[in-house]
C-alpha positions in Angstrom: 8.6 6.1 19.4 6.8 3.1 20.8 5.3 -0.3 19.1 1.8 0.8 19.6 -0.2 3.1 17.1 0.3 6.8 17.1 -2.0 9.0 15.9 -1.0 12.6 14.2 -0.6 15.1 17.1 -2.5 17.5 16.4 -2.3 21.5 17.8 -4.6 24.8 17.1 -2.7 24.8 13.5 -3.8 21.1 13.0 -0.6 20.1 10.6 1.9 16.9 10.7 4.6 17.7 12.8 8.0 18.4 10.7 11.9 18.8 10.7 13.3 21.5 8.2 16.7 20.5 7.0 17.8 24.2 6.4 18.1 27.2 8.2 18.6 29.3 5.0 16.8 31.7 3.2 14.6 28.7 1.7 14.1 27.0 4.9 13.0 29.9 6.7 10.8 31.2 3.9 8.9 28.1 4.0 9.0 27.9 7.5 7.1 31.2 7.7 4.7 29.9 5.1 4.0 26.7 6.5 3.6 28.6 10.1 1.5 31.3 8.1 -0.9 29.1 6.0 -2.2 26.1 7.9 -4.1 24.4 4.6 -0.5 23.1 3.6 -0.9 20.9 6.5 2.6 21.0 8.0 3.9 22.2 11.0 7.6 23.4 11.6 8.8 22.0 15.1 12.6 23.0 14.3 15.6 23.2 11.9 18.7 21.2 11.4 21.2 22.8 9.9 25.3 22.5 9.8 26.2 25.4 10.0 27.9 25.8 14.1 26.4 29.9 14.2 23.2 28.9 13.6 22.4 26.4 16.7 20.2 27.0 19.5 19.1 30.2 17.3 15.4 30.7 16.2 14.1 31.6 13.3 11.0 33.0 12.7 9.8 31.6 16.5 11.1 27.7 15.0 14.4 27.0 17.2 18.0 25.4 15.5 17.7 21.6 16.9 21.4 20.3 15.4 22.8 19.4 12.5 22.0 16.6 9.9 24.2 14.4 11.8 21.6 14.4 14.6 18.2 13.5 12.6 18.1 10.4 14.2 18.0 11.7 17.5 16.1 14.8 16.6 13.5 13.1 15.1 12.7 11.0 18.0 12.9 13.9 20.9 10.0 16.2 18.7 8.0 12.6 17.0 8.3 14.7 13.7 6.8 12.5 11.0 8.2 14.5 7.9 11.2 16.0 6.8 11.3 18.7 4.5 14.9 19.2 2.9 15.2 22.8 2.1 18.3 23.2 1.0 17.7 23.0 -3.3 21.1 22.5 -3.9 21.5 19.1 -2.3 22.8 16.3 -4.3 20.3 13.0 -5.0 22.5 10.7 -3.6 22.5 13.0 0.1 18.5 12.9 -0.3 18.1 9.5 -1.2 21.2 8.4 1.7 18.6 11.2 4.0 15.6 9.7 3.4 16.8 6.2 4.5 17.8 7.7 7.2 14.5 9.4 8.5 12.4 6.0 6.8 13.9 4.1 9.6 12.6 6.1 12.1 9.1 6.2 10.4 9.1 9.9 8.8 9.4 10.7 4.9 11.3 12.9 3.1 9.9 15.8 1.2 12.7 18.2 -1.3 12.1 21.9 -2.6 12.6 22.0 -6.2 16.1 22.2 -7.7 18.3 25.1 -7.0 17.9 26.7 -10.6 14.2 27.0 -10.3 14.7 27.8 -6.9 16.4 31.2 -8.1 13.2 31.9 -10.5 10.7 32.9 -7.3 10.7 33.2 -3.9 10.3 29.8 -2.0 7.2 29.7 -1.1 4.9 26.9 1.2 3.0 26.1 -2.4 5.8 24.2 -3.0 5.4 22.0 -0.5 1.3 21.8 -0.7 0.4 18.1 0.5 -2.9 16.8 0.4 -4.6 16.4 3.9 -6.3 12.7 4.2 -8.3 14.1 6.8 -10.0 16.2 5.4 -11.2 13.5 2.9 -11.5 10.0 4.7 -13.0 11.6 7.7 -10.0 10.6 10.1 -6.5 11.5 10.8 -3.6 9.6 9.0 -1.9 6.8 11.2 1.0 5.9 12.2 0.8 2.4 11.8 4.4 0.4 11.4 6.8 0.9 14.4 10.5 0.1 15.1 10.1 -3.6 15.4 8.5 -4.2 12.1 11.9 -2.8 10.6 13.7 -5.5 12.9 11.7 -8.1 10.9 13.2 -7.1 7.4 16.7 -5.8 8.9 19.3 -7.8 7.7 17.1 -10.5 5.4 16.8 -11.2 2.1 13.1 -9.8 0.8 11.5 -10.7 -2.1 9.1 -8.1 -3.3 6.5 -9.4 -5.6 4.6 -7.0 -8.1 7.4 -4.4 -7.3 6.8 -1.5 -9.9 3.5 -0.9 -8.8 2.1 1.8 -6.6 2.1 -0.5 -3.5 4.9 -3.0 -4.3 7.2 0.4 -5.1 6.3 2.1 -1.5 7.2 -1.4 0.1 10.6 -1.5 -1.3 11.6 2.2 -0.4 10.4 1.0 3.2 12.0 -2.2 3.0 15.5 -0.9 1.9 15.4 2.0 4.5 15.4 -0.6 7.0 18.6 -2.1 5.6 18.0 -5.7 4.2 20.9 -8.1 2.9 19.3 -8.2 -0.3 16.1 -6.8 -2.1 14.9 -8.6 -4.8 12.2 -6.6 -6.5 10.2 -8.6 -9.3 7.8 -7.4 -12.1 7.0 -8.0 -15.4 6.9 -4.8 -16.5 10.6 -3.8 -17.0 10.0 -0.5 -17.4 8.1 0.4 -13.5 11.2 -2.0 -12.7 13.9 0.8 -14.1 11.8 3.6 -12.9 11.9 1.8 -9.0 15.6 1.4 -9.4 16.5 4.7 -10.6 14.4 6.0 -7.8 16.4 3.6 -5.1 19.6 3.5 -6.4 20.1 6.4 -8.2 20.5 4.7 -11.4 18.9 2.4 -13.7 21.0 0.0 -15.4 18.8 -2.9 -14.7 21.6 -5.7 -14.7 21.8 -5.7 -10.9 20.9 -8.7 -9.3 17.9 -6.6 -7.1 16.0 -6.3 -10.5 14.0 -9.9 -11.2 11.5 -9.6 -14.4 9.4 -12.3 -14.3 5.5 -13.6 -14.5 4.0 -15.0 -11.5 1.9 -17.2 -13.8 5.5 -19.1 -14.8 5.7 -21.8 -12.2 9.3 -22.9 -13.2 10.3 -19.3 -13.4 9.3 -18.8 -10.1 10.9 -21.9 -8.7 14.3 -20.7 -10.3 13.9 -17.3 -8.7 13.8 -19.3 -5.1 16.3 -21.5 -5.6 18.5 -18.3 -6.6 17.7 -15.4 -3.9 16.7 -18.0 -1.1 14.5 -14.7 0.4 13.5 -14.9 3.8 10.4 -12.7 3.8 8.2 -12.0 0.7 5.7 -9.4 0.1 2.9 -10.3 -2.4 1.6 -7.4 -4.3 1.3 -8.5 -7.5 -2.3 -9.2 -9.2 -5.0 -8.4 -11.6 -6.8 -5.4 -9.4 -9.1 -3.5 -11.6 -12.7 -5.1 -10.7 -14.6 -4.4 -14.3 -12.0 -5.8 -16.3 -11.3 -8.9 -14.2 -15.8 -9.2 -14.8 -15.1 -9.3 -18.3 -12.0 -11.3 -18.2 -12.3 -13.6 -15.1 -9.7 -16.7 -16.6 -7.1 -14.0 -16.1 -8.0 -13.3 -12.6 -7.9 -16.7 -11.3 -4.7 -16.9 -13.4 -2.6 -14.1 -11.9 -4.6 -13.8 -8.4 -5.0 -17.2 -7.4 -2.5 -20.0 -9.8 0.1 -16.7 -9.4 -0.5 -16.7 -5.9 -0.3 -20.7 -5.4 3.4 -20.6 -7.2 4.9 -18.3 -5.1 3.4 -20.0 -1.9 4.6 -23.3 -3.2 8.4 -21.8 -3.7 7.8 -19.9 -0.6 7.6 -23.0 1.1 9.9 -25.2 -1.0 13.0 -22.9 -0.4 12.1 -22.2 3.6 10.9 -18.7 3.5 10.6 -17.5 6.8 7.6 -15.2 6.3 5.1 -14.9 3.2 2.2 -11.9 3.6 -0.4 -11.8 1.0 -1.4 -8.3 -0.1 -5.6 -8.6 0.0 -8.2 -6.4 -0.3 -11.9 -5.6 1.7 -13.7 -7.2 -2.0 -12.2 -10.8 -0.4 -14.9 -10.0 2.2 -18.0 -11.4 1.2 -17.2 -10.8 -2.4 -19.9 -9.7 -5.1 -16.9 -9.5 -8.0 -14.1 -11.8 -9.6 -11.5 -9.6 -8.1 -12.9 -10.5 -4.3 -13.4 -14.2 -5.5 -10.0 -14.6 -6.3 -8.3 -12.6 -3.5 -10.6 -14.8 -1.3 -9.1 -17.6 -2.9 -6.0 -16.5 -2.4 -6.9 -16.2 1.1 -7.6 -19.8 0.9 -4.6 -20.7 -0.9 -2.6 -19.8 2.4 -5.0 -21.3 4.3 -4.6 -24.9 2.4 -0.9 -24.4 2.3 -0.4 -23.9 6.4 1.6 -26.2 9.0 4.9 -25.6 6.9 7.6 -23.4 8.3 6.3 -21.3 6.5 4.6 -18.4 8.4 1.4 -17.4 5.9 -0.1 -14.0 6.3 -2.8 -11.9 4.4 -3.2 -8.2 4.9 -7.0 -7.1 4.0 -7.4 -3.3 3.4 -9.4 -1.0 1.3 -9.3 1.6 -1.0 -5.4 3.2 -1.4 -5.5 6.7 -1.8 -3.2 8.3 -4.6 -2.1 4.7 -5.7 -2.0 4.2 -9.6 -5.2 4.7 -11.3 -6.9 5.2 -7.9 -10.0 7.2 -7.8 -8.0 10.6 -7.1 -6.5 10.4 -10.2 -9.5 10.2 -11.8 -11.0 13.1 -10.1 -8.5 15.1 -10.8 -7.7 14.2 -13.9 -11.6 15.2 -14.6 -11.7 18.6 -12.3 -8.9 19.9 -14.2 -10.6 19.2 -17.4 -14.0 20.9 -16.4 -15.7 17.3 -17.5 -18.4 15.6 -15.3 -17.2 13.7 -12.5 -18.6 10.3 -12.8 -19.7 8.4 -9.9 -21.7 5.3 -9.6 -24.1 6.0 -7.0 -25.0 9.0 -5.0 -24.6 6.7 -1.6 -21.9 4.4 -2.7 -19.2 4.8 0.1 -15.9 2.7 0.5 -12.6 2.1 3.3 -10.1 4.5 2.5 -6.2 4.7 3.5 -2.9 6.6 2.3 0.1 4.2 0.7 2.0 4.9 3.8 -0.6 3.3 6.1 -1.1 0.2 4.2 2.8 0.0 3.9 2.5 0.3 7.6 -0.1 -2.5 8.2 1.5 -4.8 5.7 5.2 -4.6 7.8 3.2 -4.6 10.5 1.7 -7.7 10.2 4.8 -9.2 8.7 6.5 -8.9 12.1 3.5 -9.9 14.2 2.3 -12.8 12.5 2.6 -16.2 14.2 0.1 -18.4 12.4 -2.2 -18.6 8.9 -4.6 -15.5 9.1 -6.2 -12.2 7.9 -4.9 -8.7 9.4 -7.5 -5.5 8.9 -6.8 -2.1 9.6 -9.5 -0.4 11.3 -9.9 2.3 9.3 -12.9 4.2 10.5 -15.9 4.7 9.1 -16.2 4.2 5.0 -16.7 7.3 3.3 -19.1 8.7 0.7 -17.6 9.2 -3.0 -19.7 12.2 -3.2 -18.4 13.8 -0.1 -14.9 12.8 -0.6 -14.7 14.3 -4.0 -16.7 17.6 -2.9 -13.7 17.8 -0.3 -11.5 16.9 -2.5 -12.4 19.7 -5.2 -12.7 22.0 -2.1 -8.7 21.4 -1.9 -7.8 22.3 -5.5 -10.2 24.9 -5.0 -13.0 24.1 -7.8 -15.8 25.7 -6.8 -18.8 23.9 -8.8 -19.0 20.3 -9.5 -21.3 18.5 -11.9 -21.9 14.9 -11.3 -22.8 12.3 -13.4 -24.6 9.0 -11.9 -23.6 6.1 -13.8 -25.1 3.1 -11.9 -23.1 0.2 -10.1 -21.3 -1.8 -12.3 -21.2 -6.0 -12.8 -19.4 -7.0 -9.6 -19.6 -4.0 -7.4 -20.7 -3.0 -3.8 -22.6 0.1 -2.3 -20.8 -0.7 0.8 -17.4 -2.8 1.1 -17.0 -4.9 4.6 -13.7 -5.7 5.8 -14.9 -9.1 7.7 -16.9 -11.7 6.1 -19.3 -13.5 7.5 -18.3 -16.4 9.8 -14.9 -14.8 10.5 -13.9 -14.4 13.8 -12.2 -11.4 14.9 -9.4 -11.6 17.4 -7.5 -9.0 18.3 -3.5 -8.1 18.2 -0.9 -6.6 20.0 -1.8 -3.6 17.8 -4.8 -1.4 19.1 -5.7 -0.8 15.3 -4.9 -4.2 14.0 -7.6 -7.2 14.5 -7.2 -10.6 13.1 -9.5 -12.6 10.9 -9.8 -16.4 10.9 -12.0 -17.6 8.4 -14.2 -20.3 8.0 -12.2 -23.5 6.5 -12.2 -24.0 2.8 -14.9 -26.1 1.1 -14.2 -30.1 1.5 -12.2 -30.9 -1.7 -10.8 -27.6 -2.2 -7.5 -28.4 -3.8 -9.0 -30.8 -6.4 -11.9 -28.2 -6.9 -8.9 -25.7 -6.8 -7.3 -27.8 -10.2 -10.3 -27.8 -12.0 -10.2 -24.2 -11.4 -7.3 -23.8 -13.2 -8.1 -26.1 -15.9 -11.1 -24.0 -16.7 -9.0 -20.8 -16.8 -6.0 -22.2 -18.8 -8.5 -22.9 -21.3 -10.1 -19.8 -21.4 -13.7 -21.0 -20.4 -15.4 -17.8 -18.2 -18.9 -19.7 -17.8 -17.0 -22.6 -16.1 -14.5 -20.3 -14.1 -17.6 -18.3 -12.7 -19.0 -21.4 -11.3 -15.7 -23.1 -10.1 -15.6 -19.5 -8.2 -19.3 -20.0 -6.8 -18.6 -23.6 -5.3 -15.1 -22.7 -4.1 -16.2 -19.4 -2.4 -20.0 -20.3 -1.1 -20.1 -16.7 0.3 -19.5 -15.4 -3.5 -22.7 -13.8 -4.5 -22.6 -12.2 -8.1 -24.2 -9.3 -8.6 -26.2 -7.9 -11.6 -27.8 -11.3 -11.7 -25.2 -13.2 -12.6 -25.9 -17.0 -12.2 -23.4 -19.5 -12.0 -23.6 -22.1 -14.1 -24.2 -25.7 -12.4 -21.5 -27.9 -12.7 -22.1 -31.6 -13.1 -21.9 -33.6 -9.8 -18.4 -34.9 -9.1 -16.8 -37.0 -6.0 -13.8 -34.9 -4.7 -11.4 -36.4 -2.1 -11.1 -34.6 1.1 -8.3 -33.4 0.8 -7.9 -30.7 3.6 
């Protein structure tokens, strides 16, 4: 495995390269299936297995590699990226201990169903059926982290920020696979915390020390939280994401997504973090919405905050496929229903990626960066709704769609951009990986930035949305929204 990008490898059966974990009668069912039906999208490169009789055999053309004590190894010699565990019998703790195992190496860990239901039918590849990206965003999956971003958590103390959620969760299985002192995962919703802690530790109590409920909005709270866990690197993926309600509600954006953000930079800072990356999004990119605005300010927020020791990162990326309340949720949710699947333009297209890859780019650029700036994956070309939902149906196998065309919304692109205008792009170490430096913030900005938050604490939208326009010139609200003028005022230059 190397530092640099590695794309799927691809072979006349075109599936992700993968390790069985049992030569059994499940194992080698699914490994004829797997061989058999190519749509699962997985391709058997070998077994491990303990039992001594069954090494160096074949089964079903797929050769006995080792044992389990040899994933490591095994792993690296064939550059499988998944690991099935075929063996229904196996305990939670030996899958969870496994799947650390193979995380650190940069492949997941997939499980047949338990034993009992197991016995009901003949194990069969459906089991197993994973959704192929390609297929939908037009572009293999990538490989993006490599074994030097795990260096960069091994052994610290992380702080996880917005921890129960679909990309805050996949951050802490990565992070603890890499083996940190401590991981301190923080949320305000107790119960995605429980859930995340079942799911890492096998149990739930939620009086561990790992488990942190707080809001991001409470400065002091945040503050005690530093002073408490002292974490070296902190992940920030908590915000307000959803871009019609934040429209409707913009004081709560700049609460949460900017004053949020601010806190845990200032604590960050206060307590000597090491590292701090920002999760971002493409809407920060010339943004058209409140949720860009304030991710943009959040940008900006690092920005005004740099020359500490601080090391101050952003990670811009688009669309997350299968995340919470992502747009395949919806679609399926509405194919399996029969009901109209709504889209909002016939040519409204967007950047897609998996979980795994934006995990990827956000370790990636923790490791890698050295100064106060914006990382962006390349992700290819963006991707039409309509055709990624026709593929997508194609997949479940629904053979007639009916659209319904229900017009852009307040705040909302027909294209995203992943560089806004004035940035300069540099690029990284990583062949997929550029750097952004943006333009400096407006003259004033951290006075501006107050008044900012003395509109929002008081719950005045008209003064928030222009506060937004004079802090982000580049903002440009759509549907004809026009900021409201605020009254000339002399702000020390302060940057």
């Amino acid at each position: 495995m190397t530092e640099t990008l590695i794309p799927r490898q691809r072979s006349p059966h075109a599936g992700v390269r993968t390790l069985v974990v049992g030569a059994g009668q499940a194992g080698t069912s699914l490994a004829r299936d797997l061989h058999r039906v190519s749509s699962f999208g997985l391709l058997p490169v070998g077994f491990l297995d303990d039992d001594p009789l069954k090494q160096g055999r074949r089964f079903r053309s797929t050769p006995v590699l080792g044992t389990i004590d040899d994933l490591e190894t095994v792993i690296e010699r064939t550059a499988a990226e998944v690991v099935v565990i075929a063996i229904p019998s196996m305990s939670s703790a030996d899958i969870h201990a496994l799947g650390r195992r193979a995380a650190r190496h940069g492949a997941r860990v997939r499980h047949l169903p338990p034993f009992l239901a197991a016995l009901q039918r003949e194990i069969a590849g459906s089991d197993m059926r994973d959704l192929q990206v390609g297929s939908l965003i037009g572009r293999d999956e990538l490989r993006v982290v490599s074994p030097a971003a795990g260096a960069a958590v091994a052994g610290k103390r992380v702080l996880v920020t917005g921890a129960g959620g679909s990309i805050g969760s996949e951050l802490c299985r990565q992070v603890y696979a890499f083996g940190p002192s401590e991981l301190v995962m923080l949320d305000h919703d107790e119960s995605n915390l429980h859930r995340l802690h079942l799911d890492l530790w096998g149990e739930a109590s939620l009086d561990a020390d790992a488990v942190a409920v707080a809001d991001i909005r409470d400065r002091e709270r945040v503050h005690q939280l530093f002073r408490e866990h002292r974490p070296q690197v902190v992940f920030h993926a908590a915000a307000l994401k959803h871009l019609p309600v934040l429209e409707r509600h913009p004081c709560e954006g700049v609460k949460s997504n900017v004053r949020g953000t601010e806190n845990l930079v200032e604590a960050a800072i206060a307590h000597e973090a090491e590292r701090f990356v920002l999760i971002s999004t493409d809407k920060a990119a010339n943004p058209t919405s409140v949720l860009g605005a304030t991710k943009r300010l959040a940008e900006l927020v690092l920005q005004a905050h740099k020359g500490s020791s601080t090391v101050l990162c952003a990670v811009r990326f688009g669309n997350v496929l299968g995340s919470r309340g992502s747009l395949l949720h919806v679609i399926r949710e509405q194919l399996a229903t029969g009901a109209q699947v709504t889209v909002t333009d016939p040519d409204v297209t967007r950047f897609f990626m998996t979980i795994e890859e934006a995990v990827g780019l956000v370790l990636e650029a923790s490791r890698m960066a050295d100064s106060t700036a914006t990382y962006v994956l390349d992700m290819g070309e963006p991707v039409r709704i309509v055709d990624l939902v026709q593929n997508f149906a194609r997949l479940l196998s629904v053979p007639d769609i009916d659209f319904r065309f229900t017009g852009l919304r307040p705040g909302e692109k027909l294209n995203e951009e992943l560089f806004g205008d004035g940035e300069e792009r540099v690029p990284t170490s990583h062949p997929r990986i550029t750097k952004a430096l943006p333009p400096m913030a407006p003259q004033g900005f951290r006075a501006r930035l107050q008044d900012l938050y003395d509109a929002a604490s008081h719950n005045r939208p008209d003064e928030v949305f222009a506060h937004l326009h004079e802090l982000v010139p580049e903002y440009t609200p759509s549907a004809g929204r026009a900021p409201a003028l605020i009254s000339a005022s002399i702000y020390p230059d302060d940057y």
